[in-house]
TIMIKE-624126 format. One record per residue (C-alpha): x, y, z; residue in three letters. Coordinates in pm, whole numbers, plus 50000, padded with zeros to 5 digits. Example, Ala and Ser with C-alpha at 12.3 -4.5 7.8 and 13.67 -1.06 7.14 Angstrom:
! residues 2
> 51230:49550:50780:ALA
> 51367:49894:50714:SER
***
This chain:
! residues 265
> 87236:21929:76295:UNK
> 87244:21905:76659:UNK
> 87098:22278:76694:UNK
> 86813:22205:76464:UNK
> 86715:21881:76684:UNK
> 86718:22100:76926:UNK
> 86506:22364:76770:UNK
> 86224:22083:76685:UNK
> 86262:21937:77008:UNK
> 86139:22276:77149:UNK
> 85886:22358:76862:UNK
> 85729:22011:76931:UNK
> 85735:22064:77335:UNK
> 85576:22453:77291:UNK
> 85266:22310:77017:UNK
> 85210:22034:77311:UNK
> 85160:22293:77540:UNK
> 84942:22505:77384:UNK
> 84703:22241:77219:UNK
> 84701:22087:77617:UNK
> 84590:22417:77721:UNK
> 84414:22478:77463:UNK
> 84190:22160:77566:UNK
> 84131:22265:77935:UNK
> 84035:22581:77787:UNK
> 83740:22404:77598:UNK
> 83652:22147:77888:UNK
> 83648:22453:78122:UNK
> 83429:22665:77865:UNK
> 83221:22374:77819:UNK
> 83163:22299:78185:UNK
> 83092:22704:78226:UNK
> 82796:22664:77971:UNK
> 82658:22350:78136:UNK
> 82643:22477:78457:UNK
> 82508:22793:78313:UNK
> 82561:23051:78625:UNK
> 82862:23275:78603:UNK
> 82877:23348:78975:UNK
> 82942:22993:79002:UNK
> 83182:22949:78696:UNK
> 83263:23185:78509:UNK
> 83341:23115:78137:UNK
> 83721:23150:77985:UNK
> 83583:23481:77801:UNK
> 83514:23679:78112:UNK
> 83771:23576:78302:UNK
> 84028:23682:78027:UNK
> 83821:24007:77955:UNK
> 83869:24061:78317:UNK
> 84262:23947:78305:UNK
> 84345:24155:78043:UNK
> 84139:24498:78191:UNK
> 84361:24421:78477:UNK
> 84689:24539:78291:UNK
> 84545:24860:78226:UNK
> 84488:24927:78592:UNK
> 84723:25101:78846:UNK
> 84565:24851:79089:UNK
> 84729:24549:78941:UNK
> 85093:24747:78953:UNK
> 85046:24817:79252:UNK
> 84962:24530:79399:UNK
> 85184:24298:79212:UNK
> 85507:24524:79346:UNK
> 85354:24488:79726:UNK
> 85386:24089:79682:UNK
> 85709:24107:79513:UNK
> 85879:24308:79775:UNK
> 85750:24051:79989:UNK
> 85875:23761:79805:UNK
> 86169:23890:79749:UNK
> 86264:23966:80115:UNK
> 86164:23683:80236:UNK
> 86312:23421:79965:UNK
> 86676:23637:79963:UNK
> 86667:23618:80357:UNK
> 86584:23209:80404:UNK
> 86844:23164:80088:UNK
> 87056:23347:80311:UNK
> 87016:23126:80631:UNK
> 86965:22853:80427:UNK
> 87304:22869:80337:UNK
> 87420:22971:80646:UNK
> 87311:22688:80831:UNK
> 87374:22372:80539:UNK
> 87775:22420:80533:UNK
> 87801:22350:80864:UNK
> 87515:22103:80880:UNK
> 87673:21894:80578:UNK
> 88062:21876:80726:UNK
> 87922:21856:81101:UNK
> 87692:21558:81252:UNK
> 87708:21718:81519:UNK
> 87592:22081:81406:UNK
> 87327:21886:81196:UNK
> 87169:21663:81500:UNK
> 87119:22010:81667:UNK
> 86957:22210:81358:UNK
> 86784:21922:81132:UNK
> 86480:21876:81385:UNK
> 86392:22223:81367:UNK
> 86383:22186:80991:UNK
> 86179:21910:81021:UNK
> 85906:22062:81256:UNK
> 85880:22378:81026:UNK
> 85838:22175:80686:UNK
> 85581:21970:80881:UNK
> 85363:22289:81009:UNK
> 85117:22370:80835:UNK
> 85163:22747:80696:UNK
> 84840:22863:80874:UNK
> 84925:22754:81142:UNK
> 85221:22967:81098:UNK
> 85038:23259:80990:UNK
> 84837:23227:81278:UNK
> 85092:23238:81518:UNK
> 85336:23490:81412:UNK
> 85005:23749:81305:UNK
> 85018:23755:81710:UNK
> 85391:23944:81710:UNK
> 85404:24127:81364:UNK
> 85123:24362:81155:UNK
> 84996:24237:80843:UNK
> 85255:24432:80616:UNK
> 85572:24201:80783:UNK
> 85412:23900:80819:UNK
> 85395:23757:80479:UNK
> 85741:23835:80399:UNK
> 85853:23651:80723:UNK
> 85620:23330:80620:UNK
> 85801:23321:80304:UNK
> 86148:23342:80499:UNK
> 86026:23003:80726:UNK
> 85867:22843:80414:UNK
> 86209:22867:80196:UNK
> 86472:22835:80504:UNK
> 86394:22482:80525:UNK
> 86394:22338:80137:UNK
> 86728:22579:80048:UNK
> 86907:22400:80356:UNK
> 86829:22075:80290:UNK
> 86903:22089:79884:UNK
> 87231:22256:79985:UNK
> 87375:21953:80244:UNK
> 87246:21696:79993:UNK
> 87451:21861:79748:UNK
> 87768:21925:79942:UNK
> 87749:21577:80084:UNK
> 87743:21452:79697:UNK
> 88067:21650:79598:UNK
> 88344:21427:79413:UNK
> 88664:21432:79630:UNK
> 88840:21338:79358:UNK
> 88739:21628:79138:UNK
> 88815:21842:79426:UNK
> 89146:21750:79487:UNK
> 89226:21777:79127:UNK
> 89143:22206:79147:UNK
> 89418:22161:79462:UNK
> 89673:22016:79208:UNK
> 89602:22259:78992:UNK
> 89619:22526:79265:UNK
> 89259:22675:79187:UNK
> 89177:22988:79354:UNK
> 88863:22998:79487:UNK
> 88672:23175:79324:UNK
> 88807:22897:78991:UNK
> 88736:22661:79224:UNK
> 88372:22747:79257:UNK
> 88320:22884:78918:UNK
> 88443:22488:78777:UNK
> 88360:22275:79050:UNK
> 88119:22420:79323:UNK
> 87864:22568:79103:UNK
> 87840:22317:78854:UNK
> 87794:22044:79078:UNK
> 87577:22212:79301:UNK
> 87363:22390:79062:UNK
> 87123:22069:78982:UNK
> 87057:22083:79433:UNK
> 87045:22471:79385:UNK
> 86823:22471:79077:UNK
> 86563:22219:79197:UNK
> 86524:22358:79562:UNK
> 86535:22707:79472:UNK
> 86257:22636:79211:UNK
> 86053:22446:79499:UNK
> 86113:22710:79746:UNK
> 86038:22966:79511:UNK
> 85692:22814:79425:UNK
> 85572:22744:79806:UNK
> 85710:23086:79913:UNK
> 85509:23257:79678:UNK
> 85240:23124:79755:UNK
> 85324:23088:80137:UNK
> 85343:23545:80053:UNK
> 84959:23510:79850:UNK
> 84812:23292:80105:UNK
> 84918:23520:80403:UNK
> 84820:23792:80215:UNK
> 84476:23677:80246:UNK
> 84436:23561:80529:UNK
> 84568:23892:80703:UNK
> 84423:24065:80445:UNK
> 84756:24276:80372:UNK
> 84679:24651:80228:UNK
> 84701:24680:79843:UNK
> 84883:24330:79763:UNK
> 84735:24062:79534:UNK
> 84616:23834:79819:UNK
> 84425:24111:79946:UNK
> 84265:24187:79619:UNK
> 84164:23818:79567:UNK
> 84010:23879:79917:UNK
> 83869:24155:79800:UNK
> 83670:24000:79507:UNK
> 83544:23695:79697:UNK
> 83435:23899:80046:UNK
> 83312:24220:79928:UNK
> 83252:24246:79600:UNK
> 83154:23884:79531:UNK
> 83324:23932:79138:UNK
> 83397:23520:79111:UNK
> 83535:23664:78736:UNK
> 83735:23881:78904:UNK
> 83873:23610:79172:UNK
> 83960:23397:78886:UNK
> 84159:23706:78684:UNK
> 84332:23791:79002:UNK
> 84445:23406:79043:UNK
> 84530:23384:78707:UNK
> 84800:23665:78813:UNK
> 84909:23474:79059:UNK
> 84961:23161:78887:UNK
> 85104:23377:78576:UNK
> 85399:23503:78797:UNK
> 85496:23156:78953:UNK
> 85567:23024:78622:UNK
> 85757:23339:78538:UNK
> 85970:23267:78859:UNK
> 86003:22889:78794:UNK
> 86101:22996:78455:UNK
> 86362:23242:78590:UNK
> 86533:22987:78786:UNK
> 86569:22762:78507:UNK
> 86728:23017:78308:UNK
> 86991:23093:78591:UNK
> 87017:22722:78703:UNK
> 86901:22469:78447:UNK
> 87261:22422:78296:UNK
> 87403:22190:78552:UNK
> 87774:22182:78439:UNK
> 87982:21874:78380:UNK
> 88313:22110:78546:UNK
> 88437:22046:78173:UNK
> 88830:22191:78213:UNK
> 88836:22012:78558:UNK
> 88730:21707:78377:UNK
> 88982:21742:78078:UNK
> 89292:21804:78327:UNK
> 89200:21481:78524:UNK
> 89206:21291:78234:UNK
> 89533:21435:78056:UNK
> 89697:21383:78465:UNK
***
């Protein structure tokens, strides 16, 4: 009973999202045919016929790996030093009076500004991977304190009772009750470093990566189809991502076995 609730509850949420896009689709095609000048709007026809010529191209392959390997340096190295730097800052004041401020200044900079600046000391192939480190540093961290400052003592001395090892200890207690912290900044930090990686991309103009072939089709070619198809990408693979964190994350845990020994002690 419970499973088929379930299984409507997801039917109903998936036809919602397709008649909702299904109606932007329409107010965009209609506002394409009003204006009446492609170069300005495009309709949803060409940009799709453009989309979908894109997955027959090298180009797109290409191009997508480029701002992957970026992404993926740069989120796995400020998840890294995220980390590194939120144990100490949640179980230390003094630690975390010493590293929060620079946290603070970097979330407040604006990424261009960023860009900007570090395009001085590193060549365009570097640099967006490094943005993406600074952009996801910052949001990692401060999920991660939030969440070790929540723990339950009480839970936790219950997995020294029952002389957890650690790795129990993290697989019952740690994970699950850090998981809703890990899942929501990793998501966040996953979204802005992407596009922190596309936005540097273009701006540098970065060899055979996607920002560069958005560049491309605004600057050179002036293809305004094409800009949209090569957004659409874009946009395509952040909801992949956001999708893939839920998937690894989006169970939080209730640290069930912990839970049932508490209550039989």
């Amino acid at each position: 009973m419970e499973r088929t609730d379930r299984n409507r509850k997801y039917t109903k949420a998936a036809l919602l999202t397709v008649l909702s896009l299904a109606f932007w689709i329409g107010i965009w095609a209609l506002a394409a045919w009003r204006v009446g000048v492609p170069f300005i709007l495009p309709s949803p026809a060409s940009v799709f016929g453009d989309l979908f010529s894109l997955f027959g191209t090298k180009t797109l392959y290409q191009a997508l790996l480029r701002s992957l390997l970026s992404l993926v340096i740069g989120f796995v190295s400020g998840v890294v030093l995220g980390v590194f730097f939120a144990v100490p800052s949640a179980l230390l004041k003094l630690f975390d009076s010493f590293v929060s401020p620079i946290f603070v200044i970097i979330r407040a900079t604006p990424v261009a500004s960023f860009i900007i600046i570090a395009w001085v000391f590193l060549n365009n192939r570097i640099l967006p991977g490094f943005i993406c480190l600074l952009m996801v540093t910052p949001i990692v961290w401060s999920s991660l304190v939030e969440g070790i400052r929540a723990l339950d003592p009480a839970l936790f001395e219950v997995t020294k009772v029952y002389r957890f090892g650690f790795f129990k200890t993290f697989r019952l207690y740690l994970f699950p009750s850090l998981s809703p912290f890990l899942s929501s900044g990793l998501s966040t930090a996953l979204g802005l470093g992407w596009k922190s990686v596309v936005a540097t991309e273009i701006l540098v103009r970065t060899p055979d990566s996607l920002g560069y072939m958005i560049w491309d089709a605004k600057a050179w070619n002036v293809d305004t189809s094409a800009l949209f198809a090569w957004t659409l990408v874009v946009i395509l693979v952040s909801i992949l991502l956001d999708a893939l964190i839920l998937l690894l994350f989006g169970r939080s845990g209730v640290r069930p076995e912990i839970e049932r020994r508490k209550m039989r002690g």
